[in-house]
C-alpha positions in Angstrom: 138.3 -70.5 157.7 136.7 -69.9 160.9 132.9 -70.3 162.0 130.8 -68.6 164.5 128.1 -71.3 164.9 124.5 -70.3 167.0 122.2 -73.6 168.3 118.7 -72.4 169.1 117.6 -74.5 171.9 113.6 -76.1 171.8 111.4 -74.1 173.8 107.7 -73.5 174.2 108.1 -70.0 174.3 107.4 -68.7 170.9 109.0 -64.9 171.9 112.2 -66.4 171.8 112.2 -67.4 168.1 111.1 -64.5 167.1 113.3 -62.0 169.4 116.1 -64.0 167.6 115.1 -63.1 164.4 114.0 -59.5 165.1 117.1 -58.9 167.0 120.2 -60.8 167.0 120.3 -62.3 163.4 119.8 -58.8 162.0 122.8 -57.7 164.2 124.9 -60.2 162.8 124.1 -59.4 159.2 125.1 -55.8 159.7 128.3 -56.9 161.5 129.5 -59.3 159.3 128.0 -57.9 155.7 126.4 -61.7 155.2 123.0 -63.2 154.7 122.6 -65.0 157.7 119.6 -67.6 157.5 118.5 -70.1 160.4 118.4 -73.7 159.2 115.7 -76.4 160.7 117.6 -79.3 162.9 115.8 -82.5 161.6 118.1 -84.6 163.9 120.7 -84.9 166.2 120.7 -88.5 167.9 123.9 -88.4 169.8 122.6 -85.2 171.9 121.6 -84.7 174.8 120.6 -81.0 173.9 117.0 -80.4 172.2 118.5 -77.8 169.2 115.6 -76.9 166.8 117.5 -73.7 165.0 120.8 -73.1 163.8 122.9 -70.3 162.0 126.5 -69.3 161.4 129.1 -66.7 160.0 132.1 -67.3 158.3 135.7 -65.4 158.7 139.0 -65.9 157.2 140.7 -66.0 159.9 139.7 -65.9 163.9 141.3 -62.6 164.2 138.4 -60.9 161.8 135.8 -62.0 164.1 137.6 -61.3 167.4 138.5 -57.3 165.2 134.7 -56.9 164.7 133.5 -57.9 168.1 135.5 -55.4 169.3 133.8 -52.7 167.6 130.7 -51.0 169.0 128.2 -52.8 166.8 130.0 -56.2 168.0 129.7 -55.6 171.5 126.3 -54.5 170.9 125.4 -58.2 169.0 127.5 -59.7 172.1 125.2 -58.0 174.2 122.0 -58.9 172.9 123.0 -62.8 172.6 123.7 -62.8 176.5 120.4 -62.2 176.8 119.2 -65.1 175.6 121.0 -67.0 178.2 120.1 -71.1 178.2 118.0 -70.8 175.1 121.4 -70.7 173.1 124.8 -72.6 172.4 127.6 -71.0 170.9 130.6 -72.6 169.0 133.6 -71.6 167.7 135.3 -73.4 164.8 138.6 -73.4 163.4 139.3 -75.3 160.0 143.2 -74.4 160.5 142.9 -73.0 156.3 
């Protein structure tokens, strides 16, 4: 199994939240084919990072996510994520399965 996983940094600005939502998660619904929801970070004591939202996507394997970022809808979502510049974190993760 491997994980795409998206930390939504704590800001003031409210736009961002919303351009998120409006923009990237819908994106990444369409590119994956999965319900993609944003969870609520209650905690995280060990970091220095102030995350308040957080979402993923699953894959089998690494090489289905790099296949669909290739394609024209994935370089699209690529785009659109760079844009939100330091209001994000993204992770890659590998459970070797």
């Amino acid at each position: 199994m491997y994980k795409i996983l998206i930390f939504l940094k704590k800001t003031d600005d409210e736009s961002v939240l919303a351009r998120f939502m409006q923009s990237a998660i819908p994106k990444l619904e369409s590119l994956t084919g999965q319900k993609i929801t944003l969870a609520e970070i209650e905690g995280a004591s060990l970091s220095q990072e102030k995350f308040f939202k957080y979402c993923e996507a699953v894959f089998s394997k690494r090489e289905d996510l790099d296949r669909l970022m290739q394609t024209p809808e994935g370089k699209e979502f690529n785009k659109d994520i760079a844009g939100f510049g330091s209001y994000i974190s993204v992770f890659y993760a590998d459970f070797g399965e």
